[in-house]
N, C-alpha and C positions, 0 to 999 in steps of 0.2 A: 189209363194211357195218358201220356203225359206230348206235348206239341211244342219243340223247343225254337220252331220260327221264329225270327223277331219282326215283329210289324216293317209295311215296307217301307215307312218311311226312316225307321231306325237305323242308321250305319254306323260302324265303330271299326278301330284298328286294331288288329288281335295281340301288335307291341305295344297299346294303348295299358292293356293290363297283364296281372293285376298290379305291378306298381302303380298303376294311376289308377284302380279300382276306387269308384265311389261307390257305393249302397243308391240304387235305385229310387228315383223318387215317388215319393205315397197317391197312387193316382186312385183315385173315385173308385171304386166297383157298383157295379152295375144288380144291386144285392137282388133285386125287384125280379130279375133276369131269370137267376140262379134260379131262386126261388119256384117261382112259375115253372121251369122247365121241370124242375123237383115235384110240384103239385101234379104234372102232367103224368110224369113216369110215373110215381106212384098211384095216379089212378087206371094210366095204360097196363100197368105191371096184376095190381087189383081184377080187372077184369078178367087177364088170362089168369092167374091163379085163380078164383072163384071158379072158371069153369076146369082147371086140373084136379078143385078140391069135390067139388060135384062127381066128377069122372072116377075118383079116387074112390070114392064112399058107398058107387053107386055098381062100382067094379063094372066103368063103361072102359072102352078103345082112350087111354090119355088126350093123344089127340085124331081127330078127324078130319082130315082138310078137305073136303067135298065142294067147299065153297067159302068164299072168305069171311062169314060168319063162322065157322069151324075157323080158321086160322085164327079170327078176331071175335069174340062171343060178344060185341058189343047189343048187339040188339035182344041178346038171351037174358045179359044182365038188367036193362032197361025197360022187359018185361016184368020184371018182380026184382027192385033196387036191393031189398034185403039181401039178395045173393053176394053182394060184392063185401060183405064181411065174410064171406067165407076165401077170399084170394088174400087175406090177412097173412098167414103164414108165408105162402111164396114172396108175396111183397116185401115185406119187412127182410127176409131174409136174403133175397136178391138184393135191393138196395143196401143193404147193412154189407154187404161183401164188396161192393162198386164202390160205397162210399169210403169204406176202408181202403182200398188201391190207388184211390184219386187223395183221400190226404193224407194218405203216407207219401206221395209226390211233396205234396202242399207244404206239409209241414218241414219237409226236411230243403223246399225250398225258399222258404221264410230261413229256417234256421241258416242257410246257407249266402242268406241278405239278395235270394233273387227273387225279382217280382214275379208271380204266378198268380193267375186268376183259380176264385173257386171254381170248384165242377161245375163243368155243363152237361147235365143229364138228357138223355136223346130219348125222347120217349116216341114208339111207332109201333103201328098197329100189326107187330108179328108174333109168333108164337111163343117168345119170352115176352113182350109187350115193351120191349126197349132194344137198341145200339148200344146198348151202353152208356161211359161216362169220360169226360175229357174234362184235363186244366191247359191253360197256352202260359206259356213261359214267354214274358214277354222283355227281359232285360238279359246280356249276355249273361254267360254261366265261365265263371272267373278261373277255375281249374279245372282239370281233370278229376280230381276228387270229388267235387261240388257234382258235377256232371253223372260220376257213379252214385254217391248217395242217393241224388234226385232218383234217377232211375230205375236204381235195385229196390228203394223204399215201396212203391208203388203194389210191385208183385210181391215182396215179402210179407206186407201188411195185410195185402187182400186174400196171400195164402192162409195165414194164422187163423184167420177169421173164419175162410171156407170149410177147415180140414176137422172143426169141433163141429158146423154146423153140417158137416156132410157125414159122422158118426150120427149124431141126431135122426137125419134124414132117414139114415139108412134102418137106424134102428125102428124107424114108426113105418116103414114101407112093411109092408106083406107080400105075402105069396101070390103070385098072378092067381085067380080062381079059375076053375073048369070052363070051358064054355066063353070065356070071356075071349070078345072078335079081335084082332089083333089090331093094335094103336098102326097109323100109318106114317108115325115116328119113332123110328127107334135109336137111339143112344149107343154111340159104341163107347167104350169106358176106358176111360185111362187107368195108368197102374193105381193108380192115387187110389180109384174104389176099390179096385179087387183088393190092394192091401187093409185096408179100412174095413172090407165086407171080410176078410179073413178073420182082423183082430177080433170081429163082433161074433162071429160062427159061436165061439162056445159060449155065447149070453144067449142064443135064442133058441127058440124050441121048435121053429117051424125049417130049418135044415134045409133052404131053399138053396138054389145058387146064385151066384148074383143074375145069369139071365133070366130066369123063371121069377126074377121079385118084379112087382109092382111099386116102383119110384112113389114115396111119397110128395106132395109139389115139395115138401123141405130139400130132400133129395134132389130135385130136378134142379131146383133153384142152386145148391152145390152145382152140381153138373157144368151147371152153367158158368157159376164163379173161377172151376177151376179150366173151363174150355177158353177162357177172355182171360185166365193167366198165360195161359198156353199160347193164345195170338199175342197176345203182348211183349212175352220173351223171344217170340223168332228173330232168334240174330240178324240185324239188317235194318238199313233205313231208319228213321223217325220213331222204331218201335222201343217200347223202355228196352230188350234185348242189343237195341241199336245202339244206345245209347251207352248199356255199359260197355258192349262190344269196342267203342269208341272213345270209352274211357280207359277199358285196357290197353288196346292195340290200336291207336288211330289210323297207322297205314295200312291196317288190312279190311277197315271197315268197308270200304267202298268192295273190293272181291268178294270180301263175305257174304257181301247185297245180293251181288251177282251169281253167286253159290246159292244163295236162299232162292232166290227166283227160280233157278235153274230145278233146283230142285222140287218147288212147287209144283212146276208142271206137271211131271208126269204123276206127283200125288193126286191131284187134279184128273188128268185122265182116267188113272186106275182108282181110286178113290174115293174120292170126293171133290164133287165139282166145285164146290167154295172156294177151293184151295186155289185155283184160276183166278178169283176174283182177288184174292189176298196176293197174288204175286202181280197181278194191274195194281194191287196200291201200293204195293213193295216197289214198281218200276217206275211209276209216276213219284212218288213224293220221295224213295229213299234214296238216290245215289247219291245226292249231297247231303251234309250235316254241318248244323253250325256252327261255326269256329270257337274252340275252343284252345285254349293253351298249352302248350304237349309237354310243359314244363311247368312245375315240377307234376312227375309222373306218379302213381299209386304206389303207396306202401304196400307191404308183404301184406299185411292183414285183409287189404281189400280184395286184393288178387285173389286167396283162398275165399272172400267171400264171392268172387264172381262165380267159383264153382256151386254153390249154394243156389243161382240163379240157374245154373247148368242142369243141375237135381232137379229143380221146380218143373223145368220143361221137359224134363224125362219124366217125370211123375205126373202130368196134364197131358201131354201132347196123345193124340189119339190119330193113327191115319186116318180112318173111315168116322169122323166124329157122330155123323146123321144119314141113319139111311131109310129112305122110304121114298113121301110125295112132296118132300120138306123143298122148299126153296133154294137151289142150288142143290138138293140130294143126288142119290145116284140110283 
């Protein structure tokens, strides 16, 4: 997710560029920051995977939320430290998908001469073990084309990356066993698996369906990558969807917003209650965006690429993403 604010002290005139476009001057980053916040998630991230990969091996309920020990197994892992080499796999593979989303921002806001901070990784004690990942875009964004690149790169990069690691996943996942109590999280699945769980059907031998598997954490860790592609792209607001939406069509961005919201709701009602809290940040931070230049506008080539961005969230978007005892569930 990328945060295209500009600090409040920053003002600029939008007939200022880009004939008067300068390159952004080279300010400090805060490496120390990044860092840290990167040490945190990957130990937060560590935890819950250890206890997915325990859960997984031991053909227990995935997750158990009884109490927020179940939500957070900090104190299971603490009892015997050796445990937390086993949240290896989801770790690495969760952040390896965030981090691809965040600099494929990065990179393509360098190449584009706009200043953007590294990720800032949000590490918290829930049942992925993170919020995810943010860059702030802290110098204007000089075109509309600049503005597209930035914000399609983000979800393009961290799909490429999910959709080999979400074959993987799937392939090491098994068959639920007998007997086994039912997880009081359960996943509802975007298209993206059942086609993925189609192409694998004639490699495997145990002929499950994708309901009846047991998610390997590889798997869940997908899941995840491609459900924060999926918040990402809702056209509207500050979201990278917002963004290209804004870079195609600037006058419709702001209806769009209000289309998105509108719609959230009743997902939200019949649904999933998350879906409420994402149309609160859709309504607080998106109905302004900031300025950019409406000339000159996107070539043909990007325009067909926005559908590309339109695909990604038909292929993530899930109405009922979680349902059970999960936080905001239904």
């Amino acid at each position: 997710m990328s945060d295209t604010r500009p600090p409040a002290s920053y003002t600029f005139e939008v007939s200022a560029y880009p004939q008067g476009f300068a390159p952004p001057a080279r300010k400090p980053r805060p490496y120390w920051l990044h860092i840290l916040l990167l040490m945190c998630t990957i130990a937060t991230t560590l935890i819950v995977g250890a206890r997915l990969q325990y859960n997984f091996t031991h053909n227990l309920p995935a997750f158990a939320l009884e109490s927020f020990s179940d939500l957070f197994p900090v104190m299971w892992v603490w009892a015997k430290p050796s445990r937390l080499g086993l949240g290896v796999p989801f770790s690495a593979t969760l952040i390896g998908i965030l981090l691809a989303h965040e600099f494929g921002h990065f990179l393509l806001a360098q190449k584009n001469q706009v200043y953007a901070t590294l990720p800032y990784f949000i590490p918290a004690p829930t049942f992925i073990g993170t919020f995810g990942a943010l860059i702030r875009i802290k110098s204007p964004i000089r075109s509309r084309r600049a503005l597209f690149d930035i914000g399609i790169a983000g979800p393009i990069a961290g799909f490429l990356v999910a959709v080999p690691v979400l074959f993987w996943g799937l392939a090491l996942s098994k068959p639920m066993a007998a007997g086994t109590p039912r997880s009081a999280l359960e996943f509802g699945y975007p298209l993206i698996f059942r086609l993925c769980h189609h192409v694998l059907a004639p490699f495997t031998s145990h002929g499950a369906s994708l309901g009846d598997l047991y998610l390997h954490p590889v798997a869940v860790a997908a899941w995840v990558g491609m459900f924060a592609t999926a918040l990402n792209l809702l056209p509207g607001g500050q979201f990278d969807g917002g963004h290209i939406l804004y870079a195609v069509a600037p006058r419709f961005h702001k209806w769009v917003t209000r289309i998105s919201i509108a719609a959230l709701v009743p997902l939200g009602l019949f649904f999933w209650r998350g879906w409420l809290v994402w149309a609160l940040i859709l309504g607080f931070t998106g109905m302004r965006h900031p300025l950019v230049p409406k000339w000159p506008g996107l070539d043909p080539a990007r325009r067909w690429l926005a559908l590309v961005a339109v695909l990604m969230l038909v292929l993530t978007l899930v109405l009922s993403p979680v349902r059970g005892e999960a936080l905001f569930g239904s």
